[in-house]
PALUM-405419 format. One record per residue (C-alpha): residue in one letter; x, y, z. Coordinates in nm, 2 decimals. Example, Ala and Ser with C-alpha at 12.3 -4.5 7.8 and 13.67 -1.06 7.14 Angstrom:
<sites>
A,1.23,-0.45,0.78
S,1.37,-0.11,0.71
</sites>
This chain:
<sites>
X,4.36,10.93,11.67
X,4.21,10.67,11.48
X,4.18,10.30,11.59
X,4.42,10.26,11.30
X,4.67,10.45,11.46
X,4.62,10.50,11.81
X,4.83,10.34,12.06
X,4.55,10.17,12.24
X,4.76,10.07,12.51
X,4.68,10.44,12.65
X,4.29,10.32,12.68
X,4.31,9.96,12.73
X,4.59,9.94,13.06
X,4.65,10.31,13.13
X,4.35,10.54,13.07
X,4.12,10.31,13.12
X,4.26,10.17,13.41
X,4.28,10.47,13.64
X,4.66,10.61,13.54
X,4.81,10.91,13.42
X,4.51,11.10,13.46
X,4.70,11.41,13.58
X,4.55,11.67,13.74
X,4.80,11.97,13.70
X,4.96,12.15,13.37
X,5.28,12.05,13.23
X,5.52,12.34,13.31
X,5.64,12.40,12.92
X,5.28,12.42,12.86
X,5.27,12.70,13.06
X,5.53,12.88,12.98
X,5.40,12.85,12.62
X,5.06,12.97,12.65
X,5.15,13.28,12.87
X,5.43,13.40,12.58
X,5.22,13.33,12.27
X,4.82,13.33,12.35
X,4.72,13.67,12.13
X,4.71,14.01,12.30
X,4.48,14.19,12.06
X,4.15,14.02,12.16
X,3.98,13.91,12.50
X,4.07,13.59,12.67
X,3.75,13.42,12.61
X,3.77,13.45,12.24
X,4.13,13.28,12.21
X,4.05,12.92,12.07
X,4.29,12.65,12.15
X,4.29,12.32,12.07
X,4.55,12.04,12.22
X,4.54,11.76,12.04
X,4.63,11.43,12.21
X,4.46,11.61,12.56
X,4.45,11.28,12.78
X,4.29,11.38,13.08
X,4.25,11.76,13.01
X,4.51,11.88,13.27
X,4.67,12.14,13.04
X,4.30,12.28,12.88
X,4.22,12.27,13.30
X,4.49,12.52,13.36
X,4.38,12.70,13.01
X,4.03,12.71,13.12
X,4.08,12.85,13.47
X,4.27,13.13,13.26
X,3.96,13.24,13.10
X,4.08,13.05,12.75
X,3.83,12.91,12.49
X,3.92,12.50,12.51
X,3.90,12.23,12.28
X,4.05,11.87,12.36
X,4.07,11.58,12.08
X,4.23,11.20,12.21
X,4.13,10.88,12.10
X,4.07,10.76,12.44
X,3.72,10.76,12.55
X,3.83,10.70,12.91
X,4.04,11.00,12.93
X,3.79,11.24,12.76
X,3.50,11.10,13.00
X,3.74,11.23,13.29
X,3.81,11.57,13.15
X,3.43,11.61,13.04
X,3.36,11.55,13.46
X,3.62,11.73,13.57
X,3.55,12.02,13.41
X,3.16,11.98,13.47
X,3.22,11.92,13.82
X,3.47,12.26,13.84
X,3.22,12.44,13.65
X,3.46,12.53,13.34
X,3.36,12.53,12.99
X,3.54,12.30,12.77
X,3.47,12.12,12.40
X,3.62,11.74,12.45
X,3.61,11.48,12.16
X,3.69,11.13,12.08
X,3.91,11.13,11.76
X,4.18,11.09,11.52
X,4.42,11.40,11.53
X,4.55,11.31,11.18
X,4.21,11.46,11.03
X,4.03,11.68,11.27
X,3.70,11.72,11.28
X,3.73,12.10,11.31
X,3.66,12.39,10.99
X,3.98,12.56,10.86
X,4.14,12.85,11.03
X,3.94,12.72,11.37
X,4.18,12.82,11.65
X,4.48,13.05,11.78
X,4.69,12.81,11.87
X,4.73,12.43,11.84
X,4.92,12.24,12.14
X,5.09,11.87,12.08
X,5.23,11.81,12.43
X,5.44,11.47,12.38
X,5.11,11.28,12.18
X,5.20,11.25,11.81
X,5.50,11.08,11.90
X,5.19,10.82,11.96
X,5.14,10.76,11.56
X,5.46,10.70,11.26
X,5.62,10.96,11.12
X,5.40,10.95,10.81
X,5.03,10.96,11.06
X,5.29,11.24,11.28
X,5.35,11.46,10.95
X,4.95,11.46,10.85
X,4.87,11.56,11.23
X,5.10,11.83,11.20
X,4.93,11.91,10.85
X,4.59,11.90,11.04
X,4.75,12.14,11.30
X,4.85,12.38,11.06
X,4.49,12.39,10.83
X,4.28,12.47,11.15
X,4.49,12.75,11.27
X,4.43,13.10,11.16
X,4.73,13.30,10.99
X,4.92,13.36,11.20
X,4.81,13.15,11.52
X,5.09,12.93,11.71
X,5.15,12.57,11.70
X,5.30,12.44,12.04
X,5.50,12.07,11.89
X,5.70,11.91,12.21
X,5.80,11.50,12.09
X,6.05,11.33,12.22
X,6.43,11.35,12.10
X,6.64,11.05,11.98
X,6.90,11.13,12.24
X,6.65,11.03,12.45
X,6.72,10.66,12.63
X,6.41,10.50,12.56
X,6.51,10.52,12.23
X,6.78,10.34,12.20
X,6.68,10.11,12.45
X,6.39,9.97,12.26
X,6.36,9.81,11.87
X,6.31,10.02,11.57
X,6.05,9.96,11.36
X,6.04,10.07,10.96
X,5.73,10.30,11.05
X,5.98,10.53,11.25
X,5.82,10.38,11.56
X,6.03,10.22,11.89
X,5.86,9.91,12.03
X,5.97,9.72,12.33
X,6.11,9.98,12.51
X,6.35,9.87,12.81
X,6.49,10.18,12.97
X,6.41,10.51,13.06
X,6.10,10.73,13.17
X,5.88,10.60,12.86
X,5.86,10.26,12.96
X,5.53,10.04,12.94
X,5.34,10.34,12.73
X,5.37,10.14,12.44
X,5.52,10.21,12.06
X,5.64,10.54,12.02
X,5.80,10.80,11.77
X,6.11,10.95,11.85
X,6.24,11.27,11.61
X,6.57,11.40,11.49
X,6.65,11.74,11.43
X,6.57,11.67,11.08
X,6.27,11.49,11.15
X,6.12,11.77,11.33
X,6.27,12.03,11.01
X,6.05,11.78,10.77
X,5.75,11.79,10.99
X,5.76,12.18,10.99
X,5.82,12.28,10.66
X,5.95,12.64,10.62
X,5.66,12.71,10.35
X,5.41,12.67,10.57
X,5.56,12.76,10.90
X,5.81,13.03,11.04
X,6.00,12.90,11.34
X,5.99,13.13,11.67
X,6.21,12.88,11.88
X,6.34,12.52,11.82
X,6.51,12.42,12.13
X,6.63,12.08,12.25
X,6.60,11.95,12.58
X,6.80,11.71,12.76
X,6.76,11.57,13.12
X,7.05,11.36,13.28
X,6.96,11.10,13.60
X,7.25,11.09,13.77
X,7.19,10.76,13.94
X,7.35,10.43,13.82
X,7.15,10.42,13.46
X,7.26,10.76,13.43
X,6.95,10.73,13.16
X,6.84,11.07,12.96
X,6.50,11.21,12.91
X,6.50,11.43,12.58
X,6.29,11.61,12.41
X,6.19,11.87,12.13
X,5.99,12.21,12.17
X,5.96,12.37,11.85
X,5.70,12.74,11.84
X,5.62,12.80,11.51
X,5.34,13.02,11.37
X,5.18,12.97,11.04
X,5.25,13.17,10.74
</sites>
């Protein structure tokens, strides 16, 4: 992301302070790769880029697979860890600082394109041009993997929204103290994936109920769609 639109809390108090530098894969990521990498060439020629790749847990897991990787955040603190991680692990891995919203990569680059929960980081309009960018460096037909938070999600209502589509202040839920963030309705996600560009595998909606006292919700969208 750019300096522009990066939520720079991610470097300056949590990246760059020693948090959420997970180790392990997010479980949907999984699930994703193993139903949609391509079947018709070897593992080590499948090119995937996440965008948004923090600490490089998911491209770890990727890796290990026997996966091409490439890993694009605009924290420097969090690609420095993935860059040693992998190094230290021996795996092969391509990580850069940079602005999702206009990727330094050729078109029709990679097989599939993963946003796991890191666009929601930029406005709707910066969100729509990443998704843009994800769909020019795919091939035809490769898979774009686009998981951001729901507005039935608690943080969102719990927090003050801004004319840029963004939530600041957030008070409640699981996405406090990460800053400004995007949350998108069903036909936000429609208008980020329009069906001229895109044909939709699966669109599902996730919902998570606490059952504690808050009874808060943690919601989210995964939409699979491959490019036309």
């Amino acid at each position: 992301m750019s300096a522009s639109n990066f939520n720079t809390i991610w470097e300056d108090t949590i990246y760059g302070t020693g948090n959420h530098l997970n180790k392990y894969p997010f479980d949907n990521v999984v699930t994703f790769i193993f139903r949609n990498f391509p079947r018709n060439k070897p593992r080590n020629e499948v090119k995937i880029l996440e965008i948004g790749s923090g600490a490089g847990n998911n491209l770890w897991f990727m890796a290990r697979e026997g996966f091409s990787v490439t890993g694009i955040d605009g924290s420097k603190s969090a690609i420095d860890f993935a860059k040693k991680r992998f190094e230290e692990e021996g795996l092969t891995g391509e990580f850069l600082v940079g602005d999702f919203t206009d990727l330094p990569f050729e078109d029709n680059t990679f097989d599939i394109v993963i946003d796991r929960g890191a666009i929601v980081c930029v406005n709707l309009e910066a969100g729509k041009k990443a998704v843009q960018e994800a769909h020019r460096t795919l091939v035809k037909g490769g898979v774009f993997f686009f998981n951001p938070y729901s507005q039935a999600h608690t943080s969102f209502s719990s927090g003050k929204l801004q004319g840029d589509g963004k939530v600041s202040d957030i008070e409640h839920g699981t996405l406090v103290g990460v800053g400004g963030l995007c949350f998108y309705s069903h036909r936000d996600v429609l208008h980020a994936l329009p069906n001229d560009k895109w044909n939709t595998k699966s669109l599902m909606h996730k919902e998570l109920k606490e059952m504690n006292i808050h009874q808060t919700i943690h919601a989210e969208w995964e939409a699979v769609v491959e490019k036309i």
